[in-house]
N, C-alpha and C positions, 0 to 999 in steps of 0.2 A: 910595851910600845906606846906609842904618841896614844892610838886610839882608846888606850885601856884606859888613857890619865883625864882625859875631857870629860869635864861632869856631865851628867845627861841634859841638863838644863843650858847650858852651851852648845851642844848638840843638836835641840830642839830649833833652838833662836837662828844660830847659825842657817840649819835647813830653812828655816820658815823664810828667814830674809833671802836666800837664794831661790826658791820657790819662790816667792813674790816677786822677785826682780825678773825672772824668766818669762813672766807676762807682758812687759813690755812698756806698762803704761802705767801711770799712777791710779787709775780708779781703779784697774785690776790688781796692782801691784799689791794696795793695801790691804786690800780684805784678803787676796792670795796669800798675804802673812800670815794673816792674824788663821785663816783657815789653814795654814801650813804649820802655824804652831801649834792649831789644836789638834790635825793629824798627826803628827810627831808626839803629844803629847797622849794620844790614845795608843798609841803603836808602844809608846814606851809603858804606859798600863795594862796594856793587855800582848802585848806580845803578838797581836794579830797584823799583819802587813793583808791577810783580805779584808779587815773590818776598814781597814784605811782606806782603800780601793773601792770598796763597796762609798764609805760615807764621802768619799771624789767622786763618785760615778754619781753620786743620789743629789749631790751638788749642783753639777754641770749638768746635769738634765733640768732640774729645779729650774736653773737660769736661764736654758735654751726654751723651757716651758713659758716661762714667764715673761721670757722678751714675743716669744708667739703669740700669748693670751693678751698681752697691750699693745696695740695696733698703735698708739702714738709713740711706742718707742724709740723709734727709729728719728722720732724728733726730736731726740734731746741730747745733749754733748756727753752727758755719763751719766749711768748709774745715780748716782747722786741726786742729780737734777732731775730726775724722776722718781725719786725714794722723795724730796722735798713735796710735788706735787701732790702725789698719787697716796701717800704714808696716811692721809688725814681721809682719803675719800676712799672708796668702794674697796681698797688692794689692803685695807686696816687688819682685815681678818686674815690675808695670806700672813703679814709679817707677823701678828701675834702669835700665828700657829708655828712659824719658825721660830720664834725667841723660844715657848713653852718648851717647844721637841729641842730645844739646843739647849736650855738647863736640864729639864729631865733625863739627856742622856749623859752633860758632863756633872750630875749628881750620881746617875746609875754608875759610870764607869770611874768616879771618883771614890766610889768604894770597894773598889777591886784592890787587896794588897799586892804589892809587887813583889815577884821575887826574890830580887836583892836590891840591894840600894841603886845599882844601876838600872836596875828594872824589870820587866820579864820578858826583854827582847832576846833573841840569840845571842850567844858568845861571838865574839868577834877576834880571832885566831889576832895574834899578832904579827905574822909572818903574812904581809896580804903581798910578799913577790909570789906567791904559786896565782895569783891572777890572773 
């Protein structure tokens, strides 16, 4: 069927741009890609749909934490505009300790072999009318 023939790498993109788009806005839209294709692209190395959920949930908390801990956030038009500010002063250390943990884990999980070329996600029946 159609789904057996999509490479996995159209799969990922495809999702990631649909996840980004369902955010609604462009400051969320973008990073919601690019973090939409890195979930897609761990789900498709490890076969785990909780490790994706877990590193969504560790996300959205990170964020709601982080808009709490700067009280001038709520000053500023996006994300953005306060990543410009804040990147160079006191918040230097949160963002390096995300970059570190964000290589080190797509190092860790870039050495997981996948199953097969398509990956070590579930098979995906071709028959998806029993739905």
């Amino acid at each position: 069927g159609l789904l057996q023939k999509i490479k996995p790498v159209w799969a990922i993109l495809i999702s990631a741009v649909l996840f980004g788009l369902i955010h609604g806005n462009i400051w969320q839209a973008i990073p919601a890609t690019i973090l939409g294709a890195l979930l897609g692209w761990v789900y498709y190395k490890t076969g785990s749909l909780k490790l994706t959920m877990l590193m969504h949930c560790v996300n959205n908390s990170m964020s709601v934490m982080l808009t709490r801990l700067i009280p001038e956030s709520e000053n500023y038009e996006s994300m953005l505009g306060m990543m410009k500010e804040t990147a160079l002063g006191h918040y230097a250390a949160l963002y390096l300790a995300a970059i570190v943990a964000c290589v080190i884990g797509i190092w860790t999980i870039n050495k997981i072999k996948t199953a097969t070329p398509k990956g070590s996600c579930e098979v995906i029946e071709d028959d998806i009318s029993e739905i």
